[in-house]
N, C-alpha and C positions, 0 to 999 in steps of 0.2 A: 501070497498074501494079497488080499482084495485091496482095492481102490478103497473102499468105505471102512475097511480096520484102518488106514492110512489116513484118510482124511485127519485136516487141523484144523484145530477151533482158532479164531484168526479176528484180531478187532485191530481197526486203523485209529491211532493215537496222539494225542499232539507231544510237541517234546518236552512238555511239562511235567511229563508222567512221568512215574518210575517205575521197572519192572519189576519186582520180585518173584523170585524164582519158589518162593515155600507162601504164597498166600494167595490168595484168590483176587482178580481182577477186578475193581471195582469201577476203574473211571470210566464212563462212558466214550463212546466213538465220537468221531470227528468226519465229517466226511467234506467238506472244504475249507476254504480259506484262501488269502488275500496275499502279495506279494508285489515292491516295488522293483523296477528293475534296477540292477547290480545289487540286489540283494541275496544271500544264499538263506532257504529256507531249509524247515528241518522238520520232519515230524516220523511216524514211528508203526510199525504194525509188528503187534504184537502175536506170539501163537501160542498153543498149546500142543502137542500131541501126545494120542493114544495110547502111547509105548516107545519105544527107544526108535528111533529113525537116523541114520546118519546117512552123510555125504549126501543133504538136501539141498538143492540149486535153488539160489532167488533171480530175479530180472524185471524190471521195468519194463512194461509196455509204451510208448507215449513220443510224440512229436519231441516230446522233450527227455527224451529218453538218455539219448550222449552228457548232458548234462545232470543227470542222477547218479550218483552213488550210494552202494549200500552196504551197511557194517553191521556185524552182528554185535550187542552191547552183550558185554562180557562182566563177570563178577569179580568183586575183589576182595577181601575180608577187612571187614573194621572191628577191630580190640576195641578202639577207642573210639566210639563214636561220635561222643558228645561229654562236654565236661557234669558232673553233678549237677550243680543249680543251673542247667538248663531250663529256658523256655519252656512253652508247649508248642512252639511250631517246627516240632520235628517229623517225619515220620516215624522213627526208631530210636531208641535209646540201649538198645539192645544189640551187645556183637552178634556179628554173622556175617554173611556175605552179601552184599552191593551192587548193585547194577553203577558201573562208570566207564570203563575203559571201551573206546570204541574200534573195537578190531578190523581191519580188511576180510573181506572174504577169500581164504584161498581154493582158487578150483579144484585143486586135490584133496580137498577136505571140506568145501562146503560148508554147509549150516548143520548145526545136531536139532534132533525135537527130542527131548526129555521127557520120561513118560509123568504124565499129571504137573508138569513145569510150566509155568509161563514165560517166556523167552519172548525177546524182542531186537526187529530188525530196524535198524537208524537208517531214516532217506534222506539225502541233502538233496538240495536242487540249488542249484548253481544257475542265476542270472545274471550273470557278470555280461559283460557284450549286448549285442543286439537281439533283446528277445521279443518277436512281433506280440504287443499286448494282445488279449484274449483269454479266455479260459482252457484249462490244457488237461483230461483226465490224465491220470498217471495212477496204472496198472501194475502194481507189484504180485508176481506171479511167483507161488513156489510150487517145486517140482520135486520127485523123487530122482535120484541117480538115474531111474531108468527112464526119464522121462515123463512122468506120468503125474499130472495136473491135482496138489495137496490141495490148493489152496487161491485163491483171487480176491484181492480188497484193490479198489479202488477209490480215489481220492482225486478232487478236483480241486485246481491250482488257479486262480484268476489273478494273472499278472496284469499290471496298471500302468500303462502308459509312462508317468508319474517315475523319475530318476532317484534312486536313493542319493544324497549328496554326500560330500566326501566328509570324512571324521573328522570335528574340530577337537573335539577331548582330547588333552595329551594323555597317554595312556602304558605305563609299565609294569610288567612281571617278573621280578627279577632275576635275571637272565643268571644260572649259577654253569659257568663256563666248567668249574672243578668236577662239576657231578658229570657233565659226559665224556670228560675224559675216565674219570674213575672208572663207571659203570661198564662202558666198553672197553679198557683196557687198554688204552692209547693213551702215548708220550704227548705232555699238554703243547700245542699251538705245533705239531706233526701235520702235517698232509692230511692224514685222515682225520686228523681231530679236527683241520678248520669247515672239512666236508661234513661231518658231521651237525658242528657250530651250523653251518651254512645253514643245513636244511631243517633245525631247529626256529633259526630265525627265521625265516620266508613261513614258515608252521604258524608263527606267532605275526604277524606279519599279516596273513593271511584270516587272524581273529580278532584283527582291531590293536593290536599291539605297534606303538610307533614310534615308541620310545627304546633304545635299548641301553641296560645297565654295561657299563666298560669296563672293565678291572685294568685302570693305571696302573696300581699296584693289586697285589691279592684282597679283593673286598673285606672288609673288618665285622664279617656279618656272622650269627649265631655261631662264632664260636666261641669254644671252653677256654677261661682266662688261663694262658700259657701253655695253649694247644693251638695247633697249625693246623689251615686246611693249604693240601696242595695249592703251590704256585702257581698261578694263574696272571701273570705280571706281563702287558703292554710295552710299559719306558722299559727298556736297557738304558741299566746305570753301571757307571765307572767311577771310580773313588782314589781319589787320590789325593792322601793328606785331607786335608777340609776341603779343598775344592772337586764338584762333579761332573760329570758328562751327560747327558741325554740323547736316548737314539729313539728316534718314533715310529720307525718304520713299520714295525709293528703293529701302532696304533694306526695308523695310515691302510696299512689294509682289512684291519676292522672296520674299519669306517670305510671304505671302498666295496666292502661284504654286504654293509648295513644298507648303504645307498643304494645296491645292488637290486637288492628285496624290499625296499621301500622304508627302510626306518628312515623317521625326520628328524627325529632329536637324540643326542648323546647324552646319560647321566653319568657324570666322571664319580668313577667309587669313592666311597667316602674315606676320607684325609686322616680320620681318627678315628677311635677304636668307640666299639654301638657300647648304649646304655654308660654313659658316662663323659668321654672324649678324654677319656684321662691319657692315651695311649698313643702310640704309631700304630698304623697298619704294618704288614708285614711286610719288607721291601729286599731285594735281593739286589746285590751290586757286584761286579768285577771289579774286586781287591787285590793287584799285585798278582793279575791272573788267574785267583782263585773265585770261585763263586762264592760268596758267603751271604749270612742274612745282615743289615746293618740296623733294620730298627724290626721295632717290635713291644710285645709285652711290657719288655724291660724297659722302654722309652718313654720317658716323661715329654709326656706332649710339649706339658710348658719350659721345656729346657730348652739351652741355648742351641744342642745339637740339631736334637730334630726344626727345629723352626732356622737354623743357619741352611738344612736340608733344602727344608722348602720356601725359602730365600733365591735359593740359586733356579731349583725347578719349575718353580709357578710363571716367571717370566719366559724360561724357554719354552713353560706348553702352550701360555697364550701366544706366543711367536711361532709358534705350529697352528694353532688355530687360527690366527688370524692369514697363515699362510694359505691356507685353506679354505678359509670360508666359511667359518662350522663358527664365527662368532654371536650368531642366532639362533643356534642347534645347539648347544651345548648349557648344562646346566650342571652346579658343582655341590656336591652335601660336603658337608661338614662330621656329622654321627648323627647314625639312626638312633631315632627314640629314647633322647635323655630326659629324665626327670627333673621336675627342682631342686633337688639336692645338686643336680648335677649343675648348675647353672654357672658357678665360677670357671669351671673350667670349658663348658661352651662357649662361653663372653671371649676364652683367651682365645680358644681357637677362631673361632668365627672372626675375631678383631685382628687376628693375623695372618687371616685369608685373604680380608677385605682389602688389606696394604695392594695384594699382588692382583686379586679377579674379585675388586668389586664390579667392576664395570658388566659380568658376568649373571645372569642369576641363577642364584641359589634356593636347594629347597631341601627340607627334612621332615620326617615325620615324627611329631612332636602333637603333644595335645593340650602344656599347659599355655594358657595365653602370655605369659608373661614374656616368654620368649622371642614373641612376637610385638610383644609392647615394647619391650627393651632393643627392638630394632637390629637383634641379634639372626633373625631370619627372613629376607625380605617375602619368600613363601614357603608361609607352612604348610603341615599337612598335617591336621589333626583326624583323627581317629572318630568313624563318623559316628562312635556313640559318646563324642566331648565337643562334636565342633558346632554347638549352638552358641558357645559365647563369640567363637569368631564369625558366626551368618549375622547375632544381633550388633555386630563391629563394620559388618560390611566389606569385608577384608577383600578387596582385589584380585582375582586369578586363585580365587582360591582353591585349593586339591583337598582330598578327603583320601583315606584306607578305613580299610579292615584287615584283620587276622585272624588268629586264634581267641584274640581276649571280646572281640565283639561277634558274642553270642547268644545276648537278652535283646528282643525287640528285632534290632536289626538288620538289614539285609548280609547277606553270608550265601557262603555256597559250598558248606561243609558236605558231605557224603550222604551224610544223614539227613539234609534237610529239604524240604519240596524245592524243587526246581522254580517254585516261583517267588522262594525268597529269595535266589540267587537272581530270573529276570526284573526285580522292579529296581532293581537298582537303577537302569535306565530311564525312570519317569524322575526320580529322583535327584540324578545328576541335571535332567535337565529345566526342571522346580528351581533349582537350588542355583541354577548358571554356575558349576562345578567345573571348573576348567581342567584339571587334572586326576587322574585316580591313576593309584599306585597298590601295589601288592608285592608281601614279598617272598612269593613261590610259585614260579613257573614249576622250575624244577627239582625242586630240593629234594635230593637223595641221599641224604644221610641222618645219622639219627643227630636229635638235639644236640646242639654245641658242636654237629661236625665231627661227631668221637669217633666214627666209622660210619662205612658205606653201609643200604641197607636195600632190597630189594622192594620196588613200591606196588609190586603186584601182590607181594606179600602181608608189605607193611606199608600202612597207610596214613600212617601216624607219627612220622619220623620218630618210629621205635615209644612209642604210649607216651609221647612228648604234649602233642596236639589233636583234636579232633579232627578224625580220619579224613582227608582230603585237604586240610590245608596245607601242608606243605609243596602240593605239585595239583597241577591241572593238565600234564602230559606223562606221557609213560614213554620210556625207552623201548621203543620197535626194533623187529628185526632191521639188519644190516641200516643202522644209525640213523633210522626214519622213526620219528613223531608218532607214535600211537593219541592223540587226541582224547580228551573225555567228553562224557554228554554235559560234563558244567562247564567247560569249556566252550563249546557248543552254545550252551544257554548262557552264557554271560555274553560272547557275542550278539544273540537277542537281542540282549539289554543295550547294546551301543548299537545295533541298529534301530532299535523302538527310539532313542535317544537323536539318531540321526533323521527322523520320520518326523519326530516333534518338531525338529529344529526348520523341515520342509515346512510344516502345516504351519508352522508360524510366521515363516517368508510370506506366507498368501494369507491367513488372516486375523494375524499378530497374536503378540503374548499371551492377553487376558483370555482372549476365546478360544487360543490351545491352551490353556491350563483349565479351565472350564470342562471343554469337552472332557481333557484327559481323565477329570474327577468325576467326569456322570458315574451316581451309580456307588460311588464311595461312601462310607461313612461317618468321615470325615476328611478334612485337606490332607492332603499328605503330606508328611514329612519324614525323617532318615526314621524316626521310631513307630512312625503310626502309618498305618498303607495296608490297601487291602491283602488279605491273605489266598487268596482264590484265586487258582488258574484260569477258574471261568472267565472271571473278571477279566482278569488280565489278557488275555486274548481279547476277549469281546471289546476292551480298552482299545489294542492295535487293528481292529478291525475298523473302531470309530474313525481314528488316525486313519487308517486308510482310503475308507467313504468321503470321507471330508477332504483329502489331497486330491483323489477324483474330482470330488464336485466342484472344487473351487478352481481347479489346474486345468479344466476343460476348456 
């Protein structure tokens, strides 16, 4: 077979893009761009070939070569890709398969070319350390098994003297401990499942994530009223008659895990049951030797038991915490996302938290203000297509989310949706002086409510629950290593464009970085209104970048 039946049609791309594999390439090429150091950047060469090609080798040319990596962006099917009354800033509304999960290349298997496919390879470049500023070409080279030269795009990197500084956003995903025990088939908090845990966290860790969710008890999160998700329980408790025991040790080495891999704050799982707080979490105790569960479903928050429980508990974990040092790390919910209806029975919990860990703060995500007026949440976290009556309140440290229900307007980073409604969240948090963002699916692996495990290469949608990609931003890798997504990837962007503002504003303040950041828009931004265009957006963090140059010199 000739050299020229082999050749690949080959275009170098930003990571804004998305591949598809059944439609013809329309975004234009990218041939540089700008980069502070300790930043990892990201962008993409795309190819087509001729006819079926397998076991094709890629490789970096370039001074900066040890620090590139490259992944082939792999497909995944979305059923569910978007709810009905969708927006119009999706790509697709339509099932089929996905460009997201970013695979390793293994040398026994290479890259494939698919014949009339366009396929595409993910490059990081990794500035962490001492990278001498300059411009650095970077040669992404593929090759046939036999050696024999497919393909050449080159792309030029101008790294900036100019420091990325360190994340002030507190920032969580939250951490579901159950699912990688499930998925891989490991006894929860075993040797291999804390390896596991391990190198999930340092994954998340290493994307901006600094926050991580703790399960004291087994978190009280999307499950089915009077369904269990595996134990996943921190404290060992002992029970005897009314009175309890507390053993931390366990907590103690989560948190010695966490510190490890650089997490800085602890969120202790939530105390009562999500969407109402009417409930226990599920809590397992040693009974007269026997393992059993003691609260649950069947537990009325507001009884004498459970609250006689956590009478005796609350004082021994802040006597763990303050033995440790974690009393500035640590922050405690109450229940995810209660409504107004729910509001008598938040008041009772919340009021009987405050006895033991006011001195602590607390935070939930929540969107009606009231909750927050009644002094019931010292930080909320409302939902960022409701939290304009808490910006015109002024609210303190305030945090914002998304999920599945904000998907008019808003930023998101559904499967279906351009990659650069997923990065402007970063101009936005930093508009907005956002101190916290929360989310809640790193890893969820099973379908809605928890009813069962479910495979997320498959299902994308915890089983036609959610539009396809909210529930996880990581896939489970071989041997209990992080498969990464490209929204994963790009929502980093967005805390590094956020950390670039917060430079450009050390040197020459507020008004003239929020100025710049808007040339060019159509109007000011806010969490509903912001440009839609990668162009933009890029050429946005290029200005950012010109200007930390020129003023930093």
């Amino acid at each position: 077979m000739s050299t020229a039946e082999l050749s690949l049609v080959t275009r170098t791309l930003s990571s804004l893009e998305k591949v598809f594999a059944d439609e013809e390439l329309q975004a234009a090429p990218i041939r540089r761009a700008s980069a502070l150091q300790r930043e990892t950047f990201s962008y993409q060469v795309a190819y087509r070939a001729p006819k079926l090609i397998k076991h094709m080798r890629a490789r970096a040319e370039s001074e900066l070569a040890s620090r590139v990596t490259l992944r082939a962006v792999g497909l995944v099917p979305a059923e569910m890709p978007v709810y009905a009354d969708h927006d119009d800033n999706v790509l697709r509304s339509t099932p089929g398969l996905y460009p997201d999960p970013l695979f390793p290349v293994k040398p026994s298997e290479g890259l494939t070319g698919f014949p009339g496919q366009w396929r595409s390879i993910w490059v990081t470049v990794d500035l962490s350390g001492d990278v001498k500023p300059g411009t650095y070409p970077i040669a992404i080279v593929i090759e046939s098994n036999e050696g024999v030269e497919l393909a050449r795009e080159t792309f030029e990197l101008d790294v900036l003297p100019a420091v990325l500084p360190e994340q002030k956003l507190i920032h969580t995903e939250w951490f579901h401990t159950d699912c990688l025990a499930t998925y891989y088939g490991v006894d929860v908090f075993s040797e291999r499942h804390w390896e596991i845990v391990e190198r999930f966290v340092k994954t998340a860790v290493e994307h901006g994530i600094n926050m991580l969710l703790t399960p004291l008890f087994t978190p009280p999160l999307d499950t089915q009223v009077g369904g269990e998700r595996p134990t996943v329980q921190l404290v060992d408790v002992e029970k005897s008659g009314e009175s309890y025991r507390f053993g931390f040790d366990r907590l103690k080495r989560w948190v010695d895990m966490g510190d490890r891999n650089g997490i800085r704050y602890y969120e202790l799982s939530h105390l009562f049951t999500q969407w109402g707080a009417k409930h226990a979490p599920k809590i397992v105790a040693s009974v007269d030797g026997e393992t059993k569960r003691i609260f649950g479903w069947d537990t009325d928050a507001t009884g004498d038991e459970y609250k006689g429980f956590l009478a005796q508990f609350l004082p021994a974990l802040v006597d763990f915490l303050k033995r440790h040092g974690l009393e500035k790390r640590v922050y405690f919910h109450v229940s995810d996302e209660p409504h107004l209806d729910h509001l008598p029975w938040y008041e009772s919990a919340s009021s009987w938290l405050k006895r033991f860990v006011g001195e602590f703060p607390s935070i939930d995500a929540l969107s009606d203000y009231a909750f927050y007026e009644r002094g019931l949440v010292p930080t909320p976290i409302p939902a960022s297509n409701h939290i304009e009556p808490f910006l015109e309140n002024d609210i303190p440290g305030l945090w914002t989310y998304y999920c599945c229900s904000q998907y008019q307007k808003v930023a998101n980073r559904f499967i279906s949706m351009p990659s650069a409604r997923n990065r402007v969240l970063g101009l936005q948090l930093y508009k907005f002086r956002i101190a916290g963002f929360l989310h809640w699916g790193y890893n969820f692996w099973y379908a809605q409510y928890s009813r069962f495990p479910i495979d997320p290469y498959r299902n994308t949608d915890a089983n036609f629950a959610f539009p396809a990609g909210d529930p996880f931003v990581v896939y489970p890798g071989e041997d209990g290593a992080p498969v990464e997504s490209l929204r994963f990837e790009v929502f980093r962007e967005a805390l590094q464009d956020l950390r670039a503002l917060e430079l450009l504003e050390s040197l020459i303040g507020r008004d003239e970085t929020i100025a710049l950041m808007e040339q060019g828009a159509d109007a000011p931004i806010t969490f509903d209104v912001y440009p839609r265009d990668a162009a933009w957006l890029l050429a946005c963090r290029e200005r950012i970048n010109e200007a930390i140059r020129r003023h930093s010199a």
